[in-house]
Every structure is written in C-alpha cells, then in structure tokens.
C-alpha positions in Angstrom: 102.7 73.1 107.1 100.0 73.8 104.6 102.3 73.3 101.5 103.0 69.5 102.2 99.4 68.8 102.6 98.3 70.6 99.3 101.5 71.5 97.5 103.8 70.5 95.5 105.7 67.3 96.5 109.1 68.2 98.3 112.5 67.5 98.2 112.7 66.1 101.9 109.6 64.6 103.7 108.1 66.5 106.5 110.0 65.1 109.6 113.8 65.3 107.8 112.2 68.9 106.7 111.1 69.6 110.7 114.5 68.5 111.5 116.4 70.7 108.9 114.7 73.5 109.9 115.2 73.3 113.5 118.7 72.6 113.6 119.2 75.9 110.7 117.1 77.7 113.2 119.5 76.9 116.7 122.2 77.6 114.5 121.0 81.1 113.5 119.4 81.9 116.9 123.1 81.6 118.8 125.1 83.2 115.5 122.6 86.4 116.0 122.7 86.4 120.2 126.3 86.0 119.8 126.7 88.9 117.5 124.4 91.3 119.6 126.0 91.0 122.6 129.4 91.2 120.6 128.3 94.5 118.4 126.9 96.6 121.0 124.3 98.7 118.6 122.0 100.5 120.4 118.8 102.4 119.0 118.9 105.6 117.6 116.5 106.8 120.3 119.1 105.8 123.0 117.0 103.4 124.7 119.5 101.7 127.2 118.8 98.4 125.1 121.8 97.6 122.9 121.2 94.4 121.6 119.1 95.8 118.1 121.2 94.1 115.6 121.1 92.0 113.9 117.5 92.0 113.9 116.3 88.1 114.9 113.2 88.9 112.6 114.8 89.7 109.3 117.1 86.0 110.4 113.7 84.5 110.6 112.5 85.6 107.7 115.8 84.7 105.6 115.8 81.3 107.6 112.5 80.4 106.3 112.4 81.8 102.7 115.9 79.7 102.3 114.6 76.5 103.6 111.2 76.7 101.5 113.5 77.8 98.5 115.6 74.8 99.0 112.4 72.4 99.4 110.4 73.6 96.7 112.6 74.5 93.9 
C-alpha cells in the first residue's frame, strides 16, 4: 500500500492493517455468496445467471473505503 509508505501515519501498522482487512474481507465475501444464492435475482436480460445481487464489487468497494476511513481518519 502506497499510503503507508508516503502518507500519513496510521492508526494500525501495516500487518495488523493486512490482517483487518483480510478477515473484513472473508467475512463480506461469505455474507454476499450467502445472500445470492439465498435471493435468487436474476438479470433483467434473463440470462440464466441468478446470482447478480448483491453486487461483490460495490462490497469491495464499501469494504475498502471503510477500512481506509477507519485507518486514516
């Protein structure tokens, strides 16, 4: 990570934050598989795929923005 080399200093140091984040990031990963195969959405375009939301990019991107949030405030 860029920002612990030339940002501001951090609330954890970079293995507890490696940790954090991969544990946060398990976590979410089986919450959203668990939920698709549970909610059954399938694509407006009626592709035979049902398994759209929730969408494991937006979890990503929450994942990480709360995590940096959290390191950096």
């Amino acid at each position: 990570m860029v920002a612990f080399a030339a940002g501001p200093p951090g609330e954890r140091q970079v293995v507890q934050c490696t940790v954090c984040y991969s544990l946060a990031r398990a976590l979410s990963t089986g919450a959203v598989t668990r939920l698709r195969h549970a909610d059954h959405t399938c694509w407006p375009d009626n592709l035979p795929d049902c398994s759209c939301f929730p969408s494991a990019h937006r979890m990503e991107a929450f994942l990480t923005a709360t995590l940096l949030h959290e390191q950096f405030r």
